[in-house]
Rosetta silent file (secondary structure, phi, psi, omega in degrees, C-alpha in Angstrom):
SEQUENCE: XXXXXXXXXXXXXXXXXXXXXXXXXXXXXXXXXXXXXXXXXXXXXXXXXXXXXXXXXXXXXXXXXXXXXXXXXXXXXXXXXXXXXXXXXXXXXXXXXX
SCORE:     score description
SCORE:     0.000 S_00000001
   1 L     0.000  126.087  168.910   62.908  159.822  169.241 S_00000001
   2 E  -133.419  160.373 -118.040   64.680  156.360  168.638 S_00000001
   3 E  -158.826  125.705  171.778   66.853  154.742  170.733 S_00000001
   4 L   -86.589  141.488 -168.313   68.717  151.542  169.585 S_00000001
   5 L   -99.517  133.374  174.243   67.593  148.841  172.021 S_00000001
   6 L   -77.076    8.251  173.863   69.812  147.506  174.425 S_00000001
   7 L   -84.714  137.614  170.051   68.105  144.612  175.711 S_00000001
   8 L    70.941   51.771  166.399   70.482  141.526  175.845 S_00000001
   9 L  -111.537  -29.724  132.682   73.429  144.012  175.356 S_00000001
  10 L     6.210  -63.324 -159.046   75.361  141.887  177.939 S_00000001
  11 L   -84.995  -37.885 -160.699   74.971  138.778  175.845 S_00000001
  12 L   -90.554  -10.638 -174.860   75.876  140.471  172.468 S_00000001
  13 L  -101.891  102.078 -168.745   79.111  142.474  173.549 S_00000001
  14 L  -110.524  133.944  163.229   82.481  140.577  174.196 S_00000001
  15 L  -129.892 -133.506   39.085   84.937  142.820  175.133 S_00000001
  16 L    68.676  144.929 -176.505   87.820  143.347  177.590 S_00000001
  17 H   -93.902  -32.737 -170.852   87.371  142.341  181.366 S_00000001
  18 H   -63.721  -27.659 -165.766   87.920  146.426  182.283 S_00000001
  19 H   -88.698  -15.341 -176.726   85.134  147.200  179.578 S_00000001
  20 H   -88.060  -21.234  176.813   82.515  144.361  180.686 S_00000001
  21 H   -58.075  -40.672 -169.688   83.271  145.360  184.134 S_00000001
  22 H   -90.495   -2.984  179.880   81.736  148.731  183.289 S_00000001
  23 H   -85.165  -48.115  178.742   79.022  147.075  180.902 S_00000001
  24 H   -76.648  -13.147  164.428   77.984  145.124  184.176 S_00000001
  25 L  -140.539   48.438 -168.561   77.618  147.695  186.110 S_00000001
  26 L  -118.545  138.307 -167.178   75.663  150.411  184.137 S_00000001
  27 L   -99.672   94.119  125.208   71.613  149.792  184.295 S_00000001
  28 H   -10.098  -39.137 -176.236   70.288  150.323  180.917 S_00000001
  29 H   -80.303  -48.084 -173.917   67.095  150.050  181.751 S_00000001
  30 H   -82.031  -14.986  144.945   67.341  152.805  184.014 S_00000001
  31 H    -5.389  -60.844  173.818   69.459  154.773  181.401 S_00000001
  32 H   -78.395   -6.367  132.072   65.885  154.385  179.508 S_00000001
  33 H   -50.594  -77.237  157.411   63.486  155.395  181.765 S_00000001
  34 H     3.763  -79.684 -170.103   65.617  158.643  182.220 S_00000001
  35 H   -60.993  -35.612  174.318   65.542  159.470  178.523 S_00000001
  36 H   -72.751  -30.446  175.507   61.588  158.381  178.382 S_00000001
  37 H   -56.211  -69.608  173.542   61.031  160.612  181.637 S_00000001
  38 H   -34.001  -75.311 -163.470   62.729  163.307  179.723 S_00000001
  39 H   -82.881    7.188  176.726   61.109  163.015  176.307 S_00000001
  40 H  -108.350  -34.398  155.705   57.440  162.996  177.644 S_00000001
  41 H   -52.230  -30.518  160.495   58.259  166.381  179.032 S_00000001
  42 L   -92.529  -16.017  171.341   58.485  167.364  175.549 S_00000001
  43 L   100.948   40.414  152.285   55.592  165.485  173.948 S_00000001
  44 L  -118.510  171.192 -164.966   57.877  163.029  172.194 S_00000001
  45 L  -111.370  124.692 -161.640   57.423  159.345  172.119 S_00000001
  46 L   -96.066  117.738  168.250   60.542  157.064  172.813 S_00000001
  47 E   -93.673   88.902 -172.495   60.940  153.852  170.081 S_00000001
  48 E   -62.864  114.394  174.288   63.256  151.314  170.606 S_00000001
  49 L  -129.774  151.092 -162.356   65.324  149.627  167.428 S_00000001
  50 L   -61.848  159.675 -162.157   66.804  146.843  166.806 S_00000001
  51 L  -104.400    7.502  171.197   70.214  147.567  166.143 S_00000001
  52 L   -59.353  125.222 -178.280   70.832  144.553  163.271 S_00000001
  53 L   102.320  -44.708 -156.501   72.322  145.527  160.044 S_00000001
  54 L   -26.281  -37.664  171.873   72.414  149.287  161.570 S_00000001
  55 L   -71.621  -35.927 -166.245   76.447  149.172  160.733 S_00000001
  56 L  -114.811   20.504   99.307   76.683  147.767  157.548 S_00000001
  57 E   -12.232  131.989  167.976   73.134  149.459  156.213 S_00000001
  58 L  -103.468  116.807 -159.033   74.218  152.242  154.298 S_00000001
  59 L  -109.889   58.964  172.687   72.315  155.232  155.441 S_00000001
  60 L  -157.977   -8.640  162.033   72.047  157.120  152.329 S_00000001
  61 L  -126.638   -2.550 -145.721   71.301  154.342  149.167 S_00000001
  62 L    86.031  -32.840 -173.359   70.456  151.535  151.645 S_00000001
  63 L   -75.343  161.210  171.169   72.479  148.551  150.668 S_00000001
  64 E  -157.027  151.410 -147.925   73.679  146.588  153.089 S_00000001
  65 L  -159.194  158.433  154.292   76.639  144.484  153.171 S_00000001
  66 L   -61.217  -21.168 -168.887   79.596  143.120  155.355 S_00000001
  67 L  -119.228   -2.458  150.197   81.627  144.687  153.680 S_00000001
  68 L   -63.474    9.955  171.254   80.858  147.911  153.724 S_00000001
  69 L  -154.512   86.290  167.084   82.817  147.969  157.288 S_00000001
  70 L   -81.060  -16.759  165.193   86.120  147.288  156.273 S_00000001
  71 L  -143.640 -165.782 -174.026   87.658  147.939  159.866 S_00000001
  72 L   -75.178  -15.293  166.027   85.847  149.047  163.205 S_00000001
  73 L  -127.786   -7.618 -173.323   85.186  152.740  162.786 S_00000001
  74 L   -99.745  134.956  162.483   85.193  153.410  159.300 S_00000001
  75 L  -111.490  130.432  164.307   81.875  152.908  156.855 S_00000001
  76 E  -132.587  119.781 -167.431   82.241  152.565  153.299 S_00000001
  77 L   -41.593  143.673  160.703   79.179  152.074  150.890 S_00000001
  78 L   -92.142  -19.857 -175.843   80.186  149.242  148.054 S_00000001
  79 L  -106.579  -32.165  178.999   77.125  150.588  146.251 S_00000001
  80 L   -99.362  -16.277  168.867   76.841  154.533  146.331 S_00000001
  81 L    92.825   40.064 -163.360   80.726  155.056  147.565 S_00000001
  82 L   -97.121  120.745  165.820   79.249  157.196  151.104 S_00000001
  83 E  -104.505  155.260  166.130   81.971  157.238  153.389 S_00000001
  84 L  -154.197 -147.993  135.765   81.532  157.938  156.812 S_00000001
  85 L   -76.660   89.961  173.899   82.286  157.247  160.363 S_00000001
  86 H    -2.429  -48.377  179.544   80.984  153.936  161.256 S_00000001
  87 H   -80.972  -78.283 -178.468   78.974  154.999  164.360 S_00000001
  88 H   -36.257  -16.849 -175.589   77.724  157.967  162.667 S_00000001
  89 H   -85.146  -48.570 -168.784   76.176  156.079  159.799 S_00000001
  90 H   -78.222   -1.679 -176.172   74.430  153.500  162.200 S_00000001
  91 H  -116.781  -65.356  161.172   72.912  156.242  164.577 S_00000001
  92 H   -15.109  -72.640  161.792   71.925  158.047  161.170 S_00000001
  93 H   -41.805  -25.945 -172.470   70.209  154.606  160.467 S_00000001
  94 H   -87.584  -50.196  177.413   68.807  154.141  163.823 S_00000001
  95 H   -78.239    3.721  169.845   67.192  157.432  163.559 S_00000001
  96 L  -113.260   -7.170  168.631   65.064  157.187  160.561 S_00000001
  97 L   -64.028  -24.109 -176.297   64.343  153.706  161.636 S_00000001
  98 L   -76.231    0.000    0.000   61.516  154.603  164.060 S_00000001
């Protein structure tokens, strides 16, 4: 099971004062115990990855590009033409990263 890691997700996220208010007061860590608690009950092993690239990584040819995330939710490949949802690509990516 992998799990994009959230350490330093504080530092890397400017948002809004209502959304860092709720970013400030959600524990991550224990968020991650939880899920590791969880996933040892099943015999799987929890992997944390870094989450760089994860968005503009195309997670069906690979490339990766800036520009391949022409606005904030949409992904579109410049080299195989894979459209997707933006989040959905990078959690697609996240999960074959481990």
């Amino acid at each position: 099971m992998q799990l994009e890691d959230l350490s330093n997700i504080r530092d890397r996220v400017k948002s809004s004062r209502k959304m860092n208010r709720k970013l400030y007061n959600w524990n991550f860590r224990q968020l991650l115990s939880f899920i590791e608690y969880k996933a040892v009950t099943e015999g799987l092993k929890v992997v944390q990855v870094s989450p760089k690239y994860t968005s503009q990584s195309c997670s069906r040819c690979g490339h990766t590009e800036k520009g391949n995330r022409p606005n904030q939710s949409t992904f579109q490949c410049k080299a195989c033409g894979y459209q997707a949802n933006a989040d959905f690509n990078a959690s697609m990516n996240i999960a074959v990263a481990g």
